[in-house]
mmCIF file of the N, C-alpha and C atoms, coordinates in Angstrom:
data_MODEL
# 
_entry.id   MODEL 
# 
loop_
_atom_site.group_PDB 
_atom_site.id 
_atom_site.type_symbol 
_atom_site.label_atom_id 
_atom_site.label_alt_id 
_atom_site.label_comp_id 
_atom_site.label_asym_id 
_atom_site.label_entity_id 
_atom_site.label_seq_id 
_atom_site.pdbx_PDB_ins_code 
_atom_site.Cartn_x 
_atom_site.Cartn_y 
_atom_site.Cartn_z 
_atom_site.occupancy 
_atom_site.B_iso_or_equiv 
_atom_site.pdbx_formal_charge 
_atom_site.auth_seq_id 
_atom_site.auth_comp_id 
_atom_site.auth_asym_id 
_atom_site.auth_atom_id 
_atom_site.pdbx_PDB_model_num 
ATOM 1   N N  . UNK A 1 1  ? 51.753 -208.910 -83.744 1.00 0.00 ? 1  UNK A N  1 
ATOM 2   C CA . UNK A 1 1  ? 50.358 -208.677 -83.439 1.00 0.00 ? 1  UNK A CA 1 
ATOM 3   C C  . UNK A 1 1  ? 49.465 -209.330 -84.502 1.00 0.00 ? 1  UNK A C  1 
ATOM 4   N N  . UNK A 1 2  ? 49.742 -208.886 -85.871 1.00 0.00 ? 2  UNK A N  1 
ATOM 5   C CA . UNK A 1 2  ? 48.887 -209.908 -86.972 1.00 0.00 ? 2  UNK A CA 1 
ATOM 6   C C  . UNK A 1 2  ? 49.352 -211.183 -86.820 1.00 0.00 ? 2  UNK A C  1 
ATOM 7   N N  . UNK A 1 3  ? 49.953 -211.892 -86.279 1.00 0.00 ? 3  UNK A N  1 
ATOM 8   C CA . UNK A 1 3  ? 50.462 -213.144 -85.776 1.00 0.00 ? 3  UNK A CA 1 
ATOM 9   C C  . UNK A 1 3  ? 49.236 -213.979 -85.166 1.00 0.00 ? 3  UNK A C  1 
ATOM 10  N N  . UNK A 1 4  ? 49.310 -213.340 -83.789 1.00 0.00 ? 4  UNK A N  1 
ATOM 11  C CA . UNK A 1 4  ? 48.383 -213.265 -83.083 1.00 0.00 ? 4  UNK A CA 1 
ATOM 12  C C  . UNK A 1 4  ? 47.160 -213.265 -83.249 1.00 0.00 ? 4  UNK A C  1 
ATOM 13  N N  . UNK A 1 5  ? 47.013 -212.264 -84.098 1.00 0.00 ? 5  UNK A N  1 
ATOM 14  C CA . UNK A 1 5  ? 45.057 -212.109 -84.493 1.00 0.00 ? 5  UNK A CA 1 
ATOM 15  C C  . UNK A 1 5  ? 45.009 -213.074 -85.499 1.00 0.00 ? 5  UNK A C  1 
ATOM 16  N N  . UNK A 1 6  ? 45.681 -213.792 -86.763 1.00 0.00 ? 6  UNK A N  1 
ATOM 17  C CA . UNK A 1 6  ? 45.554 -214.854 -87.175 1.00 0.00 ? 6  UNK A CA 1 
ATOM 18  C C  . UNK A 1 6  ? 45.533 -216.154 -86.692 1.00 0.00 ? 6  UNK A C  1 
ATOM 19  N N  . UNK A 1 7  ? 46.420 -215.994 -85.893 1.00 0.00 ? 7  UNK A N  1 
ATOM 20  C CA . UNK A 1 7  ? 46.320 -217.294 -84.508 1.00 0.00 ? 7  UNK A CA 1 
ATOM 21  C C  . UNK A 1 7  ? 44.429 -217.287 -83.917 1.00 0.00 ? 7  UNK A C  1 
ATOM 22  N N  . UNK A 1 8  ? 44.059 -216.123 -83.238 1.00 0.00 ? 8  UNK A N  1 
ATOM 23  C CA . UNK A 1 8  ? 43.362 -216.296 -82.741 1.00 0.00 ? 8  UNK A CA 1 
ATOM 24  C C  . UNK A 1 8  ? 41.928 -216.553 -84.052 1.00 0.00 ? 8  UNK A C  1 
ATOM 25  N N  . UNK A 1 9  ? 41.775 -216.053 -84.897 1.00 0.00 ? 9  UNK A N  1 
ATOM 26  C CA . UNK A 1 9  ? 41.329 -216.217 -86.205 1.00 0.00 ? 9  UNK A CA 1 
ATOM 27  C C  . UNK A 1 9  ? 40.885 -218.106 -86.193 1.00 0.00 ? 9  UNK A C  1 
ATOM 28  N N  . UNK A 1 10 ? 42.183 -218.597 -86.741 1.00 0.00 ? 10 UNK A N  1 
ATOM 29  C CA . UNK A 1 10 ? 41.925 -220.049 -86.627 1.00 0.00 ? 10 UNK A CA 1 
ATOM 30  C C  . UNK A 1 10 ? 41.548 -220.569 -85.279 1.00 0.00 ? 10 UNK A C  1 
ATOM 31  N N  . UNK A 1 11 ? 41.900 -220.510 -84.509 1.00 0.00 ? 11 UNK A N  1 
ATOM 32  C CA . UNK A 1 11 ? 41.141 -220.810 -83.312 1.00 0.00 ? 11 UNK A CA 1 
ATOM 33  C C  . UNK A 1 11 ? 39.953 -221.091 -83.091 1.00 0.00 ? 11 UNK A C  1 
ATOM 34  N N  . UNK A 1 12 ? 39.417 -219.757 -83.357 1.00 0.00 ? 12 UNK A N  1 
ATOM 35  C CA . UNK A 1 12 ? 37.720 -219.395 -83.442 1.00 0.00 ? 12 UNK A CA 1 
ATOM 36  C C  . UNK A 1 12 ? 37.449 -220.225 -84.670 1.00 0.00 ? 12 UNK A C  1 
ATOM 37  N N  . UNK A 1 13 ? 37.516 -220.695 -85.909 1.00 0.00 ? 13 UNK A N  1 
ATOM 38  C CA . UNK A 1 13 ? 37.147 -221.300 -85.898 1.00 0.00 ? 13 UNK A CA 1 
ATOM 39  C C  . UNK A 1 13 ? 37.053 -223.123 -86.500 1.00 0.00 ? 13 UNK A C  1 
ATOM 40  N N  . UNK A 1 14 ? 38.169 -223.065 -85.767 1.00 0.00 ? 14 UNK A N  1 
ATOM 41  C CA . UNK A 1 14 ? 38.465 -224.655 -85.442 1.00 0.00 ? 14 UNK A CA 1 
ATOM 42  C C  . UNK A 1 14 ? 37.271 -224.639 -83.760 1.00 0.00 ? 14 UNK A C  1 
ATOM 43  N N  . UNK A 1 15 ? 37.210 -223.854 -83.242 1.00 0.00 ? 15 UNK A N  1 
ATOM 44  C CA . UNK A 1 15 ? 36.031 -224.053 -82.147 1.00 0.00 ? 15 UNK A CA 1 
ATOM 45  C C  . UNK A 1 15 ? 35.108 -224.350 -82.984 1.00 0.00 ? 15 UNK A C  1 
ATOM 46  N N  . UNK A 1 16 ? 34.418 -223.612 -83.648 1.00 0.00 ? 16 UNK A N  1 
ATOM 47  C CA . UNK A 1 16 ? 33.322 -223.125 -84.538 1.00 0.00 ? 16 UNK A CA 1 
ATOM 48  C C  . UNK A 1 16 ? 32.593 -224.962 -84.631 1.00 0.00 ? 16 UNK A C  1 
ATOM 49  N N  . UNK A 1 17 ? 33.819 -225.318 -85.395 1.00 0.00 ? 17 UNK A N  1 
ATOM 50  C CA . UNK A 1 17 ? 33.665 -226.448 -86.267 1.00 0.00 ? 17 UNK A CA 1 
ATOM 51  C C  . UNK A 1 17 ? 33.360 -227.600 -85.069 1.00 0.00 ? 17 UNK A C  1 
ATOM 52  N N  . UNK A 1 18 ? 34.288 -227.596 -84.315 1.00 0.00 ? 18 UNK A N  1 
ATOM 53  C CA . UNK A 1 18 ? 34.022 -228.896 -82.993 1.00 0.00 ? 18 UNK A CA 1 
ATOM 54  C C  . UNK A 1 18 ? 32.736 -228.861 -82.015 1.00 0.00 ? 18 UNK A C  1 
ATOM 55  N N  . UNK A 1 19 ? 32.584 -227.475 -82.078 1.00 0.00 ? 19 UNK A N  1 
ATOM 56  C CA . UNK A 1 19 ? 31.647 -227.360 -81.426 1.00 0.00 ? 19 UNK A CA 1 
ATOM 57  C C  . UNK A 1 19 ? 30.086 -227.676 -82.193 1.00 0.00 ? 19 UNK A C  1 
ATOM 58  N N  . UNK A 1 20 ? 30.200 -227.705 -83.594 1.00 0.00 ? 20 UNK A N  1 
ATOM 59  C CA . UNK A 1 20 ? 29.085 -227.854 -84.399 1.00 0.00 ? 20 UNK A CA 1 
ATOM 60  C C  . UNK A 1 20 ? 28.985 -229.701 -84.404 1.00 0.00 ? 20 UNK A C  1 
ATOM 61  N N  . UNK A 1 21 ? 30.296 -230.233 -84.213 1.00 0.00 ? 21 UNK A N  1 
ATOM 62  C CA . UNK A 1 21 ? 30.126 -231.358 -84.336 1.00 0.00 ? 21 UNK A CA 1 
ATOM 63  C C  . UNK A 1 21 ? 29.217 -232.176 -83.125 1.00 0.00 ? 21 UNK A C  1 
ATOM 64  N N  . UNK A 1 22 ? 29.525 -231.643 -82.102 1.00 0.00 ? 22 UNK A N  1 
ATOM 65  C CA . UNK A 1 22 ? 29.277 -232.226 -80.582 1.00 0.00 ? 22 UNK A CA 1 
ATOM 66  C C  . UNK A 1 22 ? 27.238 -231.527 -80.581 1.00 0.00 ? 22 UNK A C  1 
ATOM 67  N N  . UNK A 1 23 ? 27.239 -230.387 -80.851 1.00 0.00 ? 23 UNK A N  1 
ATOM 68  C CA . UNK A 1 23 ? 25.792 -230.094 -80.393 1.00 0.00 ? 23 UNK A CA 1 
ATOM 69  C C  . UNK A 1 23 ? 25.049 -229.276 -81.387 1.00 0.00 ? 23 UNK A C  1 
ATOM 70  N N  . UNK A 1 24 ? 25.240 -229.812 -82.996 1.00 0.00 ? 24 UNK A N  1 
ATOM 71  C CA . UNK A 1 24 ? 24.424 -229.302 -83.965 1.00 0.00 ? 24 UNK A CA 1 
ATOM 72  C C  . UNK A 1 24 ? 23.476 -230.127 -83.757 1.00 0.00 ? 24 UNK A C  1 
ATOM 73  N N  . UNK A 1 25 ? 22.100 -229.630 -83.370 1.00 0.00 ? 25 UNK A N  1 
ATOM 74  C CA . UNK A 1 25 ? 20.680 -230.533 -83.912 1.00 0.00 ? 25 UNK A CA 1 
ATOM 75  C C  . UNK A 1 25 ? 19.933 -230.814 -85.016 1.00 0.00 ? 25 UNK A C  1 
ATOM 76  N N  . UNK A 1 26 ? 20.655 -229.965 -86.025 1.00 0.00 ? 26 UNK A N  1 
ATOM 77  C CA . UNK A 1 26 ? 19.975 -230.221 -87.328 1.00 0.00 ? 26 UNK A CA 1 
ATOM 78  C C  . UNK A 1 26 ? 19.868 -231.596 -88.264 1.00 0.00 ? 26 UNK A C  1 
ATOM 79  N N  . UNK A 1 27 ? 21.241 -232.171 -87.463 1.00 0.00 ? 27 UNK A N  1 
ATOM 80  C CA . UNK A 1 27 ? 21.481 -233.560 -88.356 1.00 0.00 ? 27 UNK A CA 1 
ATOM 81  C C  . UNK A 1 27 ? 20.681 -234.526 -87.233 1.00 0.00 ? 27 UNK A C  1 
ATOM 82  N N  . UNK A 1 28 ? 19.562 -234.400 -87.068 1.00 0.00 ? 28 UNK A N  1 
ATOM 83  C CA . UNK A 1 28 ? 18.439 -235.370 -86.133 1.00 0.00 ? 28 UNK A CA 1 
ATOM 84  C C  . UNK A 1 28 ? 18.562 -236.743 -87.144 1.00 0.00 ? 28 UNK A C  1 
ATOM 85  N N  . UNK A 1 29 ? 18.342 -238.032 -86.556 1.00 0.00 ? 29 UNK A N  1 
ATOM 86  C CA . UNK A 1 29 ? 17.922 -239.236 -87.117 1.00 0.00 ? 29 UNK A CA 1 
ATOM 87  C C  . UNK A 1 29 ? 16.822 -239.327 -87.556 1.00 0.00 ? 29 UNK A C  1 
ATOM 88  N N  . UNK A 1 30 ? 16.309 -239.962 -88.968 1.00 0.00 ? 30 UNK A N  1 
ATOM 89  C CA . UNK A 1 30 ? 15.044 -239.852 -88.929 1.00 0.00 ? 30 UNK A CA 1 
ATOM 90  C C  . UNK A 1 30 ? 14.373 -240.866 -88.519 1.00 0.00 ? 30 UNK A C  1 
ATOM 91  N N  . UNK A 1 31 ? 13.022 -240.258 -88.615 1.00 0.00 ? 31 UNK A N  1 
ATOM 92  C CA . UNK A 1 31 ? 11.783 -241.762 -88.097 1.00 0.00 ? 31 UNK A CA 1 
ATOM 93  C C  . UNK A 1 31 ? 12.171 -242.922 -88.449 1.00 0.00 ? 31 UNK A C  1 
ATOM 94  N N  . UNK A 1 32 ? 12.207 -243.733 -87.866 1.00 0.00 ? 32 UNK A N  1 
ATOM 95  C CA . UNK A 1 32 ? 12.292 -244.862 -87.929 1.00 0.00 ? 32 UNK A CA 1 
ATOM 96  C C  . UNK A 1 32 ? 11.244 -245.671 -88.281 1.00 0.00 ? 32 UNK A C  1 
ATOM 97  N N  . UNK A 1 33 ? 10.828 -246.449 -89.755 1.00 0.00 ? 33 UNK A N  1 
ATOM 98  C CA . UNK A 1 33 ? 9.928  -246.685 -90.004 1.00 0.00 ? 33 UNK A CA 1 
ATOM 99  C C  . UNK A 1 33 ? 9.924  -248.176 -90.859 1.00 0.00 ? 33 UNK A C  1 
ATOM 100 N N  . UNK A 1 34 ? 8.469  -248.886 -90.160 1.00 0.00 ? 34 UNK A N  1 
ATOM 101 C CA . UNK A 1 34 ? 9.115  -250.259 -90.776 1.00 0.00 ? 34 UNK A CA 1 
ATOM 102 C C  . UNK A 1 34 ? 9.182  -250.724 -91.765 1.00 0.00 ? 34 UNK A C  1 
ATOM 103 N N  . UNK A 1 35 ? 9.550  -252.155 -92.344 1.00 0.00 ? 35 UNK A N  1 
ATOM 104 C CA . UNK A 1 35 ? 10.146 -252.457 -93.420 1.00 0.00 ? 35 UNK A CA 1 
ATOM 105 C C  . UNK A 1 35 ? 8.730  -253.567 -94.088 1.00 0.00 ? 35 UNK A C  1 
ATOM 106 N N  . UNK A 1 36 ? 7.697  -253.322 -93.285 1.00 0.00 ? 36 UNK A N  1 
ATOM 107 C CA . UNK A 1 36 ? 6.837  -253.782 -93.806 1.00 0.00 ? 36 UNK A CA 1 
ATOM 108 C C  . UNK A 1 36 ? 6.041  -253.016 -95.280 1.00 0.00 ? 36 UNK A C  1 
ATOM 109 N N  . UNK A 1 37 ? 5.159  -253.481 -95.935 1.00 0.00 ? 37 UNK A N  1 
ATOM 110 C CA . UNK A 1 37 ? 4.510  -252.848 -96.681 1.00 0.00 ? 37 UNK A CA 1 
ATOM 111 C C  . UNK A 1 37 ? 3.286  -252.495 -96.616 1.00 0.00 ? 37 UNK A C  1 
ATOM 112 N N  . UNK A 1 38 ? 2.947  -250.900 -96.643 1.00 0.00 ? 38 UNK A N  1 
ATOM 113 C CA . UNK A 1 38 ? 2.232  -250.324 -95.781 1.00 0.00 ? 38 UNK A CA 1 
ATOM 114 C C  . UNK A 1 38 ? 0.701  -250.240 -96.847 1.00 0.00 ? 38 UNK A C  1 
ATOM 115 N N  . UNK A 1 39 ? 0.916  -250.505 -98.556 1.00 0.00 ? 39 UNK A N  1 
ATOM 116 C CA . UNK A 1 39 ? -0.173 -250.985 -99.164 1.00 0.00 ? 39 UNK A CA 1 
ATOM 117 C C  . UNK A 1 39 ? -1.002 -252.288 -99.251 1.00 0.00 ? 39 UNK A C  1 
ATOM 118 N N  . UNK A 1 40 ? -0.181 -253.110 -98.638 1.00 0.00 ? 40 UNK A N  1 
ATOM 119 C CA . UNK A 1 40 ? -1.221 -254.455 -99.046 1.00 0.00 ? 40 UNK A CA 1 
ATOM 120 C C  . UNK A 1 40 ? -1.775 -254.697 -97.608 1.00 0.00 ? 40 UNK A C  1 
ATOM 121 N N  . UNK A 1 41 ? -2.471 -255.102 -98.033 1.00 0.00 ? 41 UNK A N  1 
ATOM 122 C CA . UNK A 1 41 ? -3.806 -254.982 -97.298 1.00 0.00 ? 41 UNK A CA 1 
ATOM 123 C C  . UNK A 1 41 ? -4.060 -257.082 -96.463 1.00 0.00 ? 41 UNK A C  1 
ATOM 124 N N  . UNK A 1 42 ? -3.221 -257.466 -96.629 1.00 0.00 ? 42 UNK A N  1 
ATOM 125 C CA . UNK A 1 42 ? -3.548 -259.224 -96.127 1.00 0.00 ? 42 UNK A CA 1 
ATOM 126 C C  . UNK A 1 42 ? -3.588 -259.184 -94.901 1.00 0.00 ? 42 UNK A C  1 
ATOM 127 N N  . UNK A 1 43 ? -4.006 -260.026 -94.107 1.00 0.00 ? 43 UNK A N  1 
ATOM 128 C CA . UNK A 1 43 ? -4.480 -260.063 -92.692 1.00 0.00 ? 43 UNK A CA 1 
ATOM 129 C C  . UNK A 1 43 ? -2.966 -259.765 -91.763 1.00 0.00 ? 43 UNK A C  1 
ATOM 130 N N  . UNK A 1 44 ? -1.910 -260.692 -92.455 1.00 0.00 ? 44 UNK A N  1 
ATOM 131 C CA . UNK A 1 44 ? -0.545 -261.111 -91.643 1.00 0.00 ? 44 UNK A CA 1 
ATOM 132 C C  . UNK A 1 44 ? 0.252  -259.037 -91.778 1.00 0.00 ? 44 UNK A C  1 
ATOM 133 N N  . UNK A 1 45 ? -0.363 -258.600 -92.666 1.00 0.00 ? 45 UNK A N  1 
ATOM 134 C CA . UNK A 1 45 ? 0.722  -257.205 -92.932 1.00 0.00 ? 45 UNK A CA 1 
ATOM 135 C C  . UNK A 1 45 ? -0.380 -256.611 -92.015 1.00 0.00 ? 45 UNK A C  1 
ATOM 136 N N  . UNK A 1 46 ? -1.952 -256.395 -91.928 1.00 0.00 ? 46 UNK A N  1 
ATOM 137 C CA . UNK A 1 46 ? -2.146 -255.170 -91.318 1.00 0.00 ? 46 UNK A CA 1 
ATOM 138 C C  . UNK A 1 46 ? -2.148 -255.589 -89.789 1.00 0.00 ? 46 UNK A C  1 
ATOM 139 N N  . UNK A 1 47 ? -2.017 -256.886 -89.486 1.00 0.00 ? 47 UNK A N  1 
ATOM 140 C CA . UNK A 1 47 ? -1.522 -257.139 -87.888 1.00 0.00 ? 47 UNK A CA 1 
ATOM 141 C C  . UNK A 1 47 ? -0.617 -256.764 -87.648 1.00 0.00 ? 47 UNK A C  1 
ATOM 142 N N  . UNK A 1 48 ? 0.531  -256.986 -88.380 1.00 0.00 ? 48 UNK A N  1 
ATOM 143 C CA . UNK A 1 48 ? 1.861  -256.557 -87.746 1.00 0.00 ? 48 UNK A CA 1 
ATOM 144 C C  . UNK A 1 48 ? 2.040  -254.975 -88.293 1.00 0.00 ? 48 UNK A C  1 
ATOM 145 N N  . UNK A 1 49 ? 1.390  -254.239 -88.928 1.00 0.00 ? 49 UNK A N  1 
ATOM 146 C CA . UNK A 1 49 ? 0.962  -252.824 -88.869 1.00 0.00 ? 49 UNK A CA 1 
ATOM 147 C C  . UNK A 1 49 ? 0.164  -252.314 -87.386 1.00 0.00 ? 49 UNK A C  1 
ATOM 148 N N  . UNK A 1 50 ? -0.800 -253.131 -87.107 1.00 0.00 ? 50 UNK A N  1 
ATOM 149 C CA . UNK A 1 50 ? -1.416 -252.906 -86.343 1.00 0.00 ? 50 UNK A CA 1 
ATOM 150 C C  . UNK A 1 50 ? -0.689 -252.704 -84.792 1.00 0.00 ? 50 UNK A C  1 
ATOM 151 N N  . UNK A 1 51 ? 0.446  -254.271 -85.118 1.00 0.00 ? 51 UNK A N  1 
ATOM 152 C CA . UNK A 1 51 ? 0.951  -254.336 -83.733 1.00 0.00 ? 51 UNK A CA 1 
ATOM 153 C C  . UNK A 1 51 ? 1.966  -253.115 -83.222 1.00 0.00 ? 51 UNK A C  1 
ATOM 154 N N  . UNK A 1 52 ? 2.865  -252.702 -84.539 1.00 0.00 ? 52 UNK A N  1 
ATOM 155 C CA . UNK A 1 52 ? 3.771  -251.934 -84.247 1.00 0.00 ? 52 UNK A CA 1 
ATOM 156 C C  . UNK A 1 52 ? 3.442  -250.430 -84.486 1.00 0.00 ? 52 UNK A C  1 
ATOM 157 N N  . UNK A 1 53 ? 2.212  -249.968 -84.575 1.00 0.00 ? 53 UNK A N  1 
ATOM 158 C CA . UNK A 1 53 ? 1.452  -248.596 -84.053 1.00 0.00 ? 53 UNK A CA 1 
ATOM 159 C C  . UNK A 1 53 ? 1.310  -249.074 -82.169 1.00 0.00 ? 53 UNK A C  1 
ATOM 160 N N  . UNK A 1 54 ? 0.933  -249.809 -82.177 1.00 0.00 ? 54 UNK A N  1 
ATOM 161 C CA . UNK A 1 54 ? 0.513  -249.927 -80.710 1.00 0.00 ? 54 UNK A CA 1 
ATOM 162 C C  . UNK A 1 54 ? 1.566  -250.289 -79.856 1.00 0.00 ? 54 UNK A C  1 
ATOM 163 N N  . UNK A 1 55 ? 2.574  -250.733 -80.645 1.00 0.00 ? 55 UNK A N  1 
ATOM 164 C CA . UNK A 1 55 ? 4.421  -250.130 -79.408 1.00 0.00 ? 55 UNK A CA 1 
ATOM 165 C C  . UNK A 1 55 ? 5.132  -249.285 -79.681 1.00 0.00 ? 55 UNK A C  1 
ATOM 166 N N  . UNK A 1 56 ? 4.656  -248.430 -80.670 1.00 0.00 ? 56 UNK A N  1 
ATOM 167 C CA . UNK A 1 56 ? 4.781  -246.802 -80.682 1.00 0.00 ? 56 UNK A CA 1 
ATOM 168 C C  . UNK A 1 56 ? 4.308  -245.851 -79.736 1.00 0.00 ? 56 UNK A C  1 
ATOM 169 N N  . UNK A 1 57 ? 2.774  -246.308 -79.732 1.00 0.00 ? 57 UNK A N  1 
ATOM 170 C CA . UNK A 1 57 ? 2.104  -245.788 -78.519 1.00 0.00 ? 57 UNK A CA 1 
ATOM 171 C C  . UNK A 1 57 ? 2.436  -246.115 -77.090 1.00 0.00 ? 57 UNK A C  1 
ATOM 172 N N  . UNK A 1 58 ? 2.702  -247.205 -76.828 1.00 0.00 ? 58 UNK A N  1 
ATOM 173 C CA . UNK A 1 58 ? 2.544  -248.153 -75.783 1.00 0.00 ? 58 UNK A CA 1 
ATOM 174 C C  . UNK A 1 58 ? 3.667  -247.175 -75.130 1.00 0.00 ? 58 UNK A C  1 
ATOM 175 N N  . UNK A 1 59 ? 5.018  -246.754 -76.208 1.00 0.00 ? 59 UNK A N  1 
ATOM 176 C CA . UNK A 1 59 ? 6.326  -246.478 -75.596 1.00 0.00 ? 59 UNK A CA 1 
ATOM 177 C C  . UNK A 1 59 ? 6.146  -245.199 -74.475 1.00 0.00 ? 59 UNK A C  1 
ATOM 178 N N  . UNK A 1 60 ? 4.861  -244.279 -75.750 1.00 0.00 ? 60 UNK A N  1 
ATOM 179 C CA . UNK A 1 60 ? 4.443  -242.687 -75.050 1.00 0.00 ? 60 UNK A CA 1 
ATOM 180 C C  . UNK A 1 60 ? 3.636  -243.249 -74.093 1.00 0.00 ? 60 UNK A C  1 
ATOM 181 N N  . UNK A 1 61 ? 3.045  -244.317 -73.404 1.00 0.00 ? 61 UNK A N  1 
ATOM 182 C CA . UNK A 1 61 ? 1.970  -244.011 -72.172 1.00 0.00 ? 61 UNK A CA 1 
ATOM 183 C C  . UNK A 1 61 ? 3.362  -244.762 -71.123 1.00 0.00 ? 61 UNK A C  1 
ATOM 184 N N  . UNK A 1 62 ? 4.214  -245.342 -71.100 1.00 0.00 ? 62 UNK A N  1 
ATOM 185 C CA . UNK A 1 62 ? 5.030  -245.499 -70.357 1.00 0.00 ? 62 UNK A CA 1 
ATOM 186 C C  . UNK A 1 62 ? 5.649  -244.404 -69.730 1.00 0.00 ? 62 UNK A C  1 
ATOM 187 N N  . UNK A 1 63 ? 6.656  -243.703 -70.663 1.00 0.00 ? 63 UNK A N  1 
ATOM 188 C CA . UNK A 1 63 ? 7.142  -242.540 -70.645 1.00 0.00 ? 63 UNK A CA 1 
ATOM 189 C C  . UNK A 1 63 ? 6.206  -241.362 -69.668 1.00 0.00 ? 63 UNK A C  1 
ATOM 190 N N  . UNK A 1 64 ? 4.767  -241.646 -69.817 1.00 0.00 ? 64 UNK A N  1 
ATOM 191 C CA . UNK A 1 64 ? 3.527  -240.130 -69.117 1.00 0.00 ? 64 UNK A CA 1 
ATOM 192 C C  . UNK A 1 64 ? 4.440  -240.327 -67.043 1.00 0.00 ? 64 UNK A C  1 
ATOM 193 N N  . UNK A 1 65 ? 4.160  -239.530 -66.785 1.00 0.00 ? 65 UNK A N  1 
ATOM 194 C CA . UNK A 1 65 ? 4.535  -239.377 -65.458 1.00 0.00 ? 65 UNK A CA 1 
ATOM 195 C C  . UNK A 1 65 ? 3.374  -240.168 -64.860 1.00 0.00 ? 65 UNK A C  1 
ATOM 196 N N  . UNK A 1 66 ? 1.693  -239.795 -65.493 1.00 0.00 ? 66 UNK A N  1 
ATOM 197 C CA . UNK A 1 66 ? 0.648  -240.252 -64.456 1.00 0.00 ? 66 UNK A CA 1 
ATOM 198 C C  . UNK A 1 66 ? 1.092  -242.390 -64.841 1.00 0.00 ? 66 UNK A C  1 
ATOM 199 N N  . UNK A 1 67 ? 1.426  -242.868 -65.555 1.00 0.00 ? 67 UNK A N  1 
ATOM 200 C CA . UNK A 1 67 ? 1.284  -244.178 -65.341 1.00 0.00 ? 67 UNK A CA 1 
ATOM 201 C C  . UNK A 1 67 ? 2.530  -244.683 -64.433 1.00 0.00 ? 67 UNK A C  1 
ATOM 202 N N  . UNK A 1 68 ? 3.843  -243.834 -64.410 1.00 0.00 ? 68 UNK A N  1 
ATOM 203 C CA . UNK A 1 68 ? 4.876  -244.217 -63.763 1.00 0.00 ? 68 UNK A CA 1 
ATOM 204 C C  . UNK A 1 68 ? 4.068  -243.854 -61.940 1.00 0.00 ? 68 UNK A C  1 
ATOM 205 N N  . UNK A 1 69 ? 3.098  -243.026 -61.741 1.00 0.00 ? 69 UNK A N  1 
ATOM 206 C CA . UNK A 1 69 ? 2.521  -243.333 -59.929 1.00 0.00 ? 69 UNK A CA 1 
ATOM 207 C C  . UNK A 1 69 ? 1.804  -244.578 -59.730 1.00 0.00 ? 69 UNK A C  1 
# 
């Protein structure tokens, strides 16, 4: 019987563990953010600042249900 309940012991949690692997959300990716430099200020950096806010956005008005009718 203590056989058993140690058996079932590891079991639970070798589940524990696989199951943390497959659907823990805590280990999220983070933002993804570019490799530009976000202090200088020259025409060529705040365009391509400029551009890649606006396919950040661009991605969320795709995604809205009202632009997919």
């Amino acid at each position: 019987m203590e056989k058993d309940y140690a058996l079932k012991v590891l079991m639970d949690k070798e589940n524990e563990r696989l199951w943390k692997c497959l659907y823990d959300k805590s280990k999220k990716p983070s933002k993804k953010t570019s490799g530009h430099a976000q202090h200088m200020t020259s025409e060529e950096n705040l365009e391509a600042l400029a551009r890649e806010d606006w396919a950040a956005q661009m991605k969320e008005v795709f995604k809205d249900w009202a632009f997919k009718l």
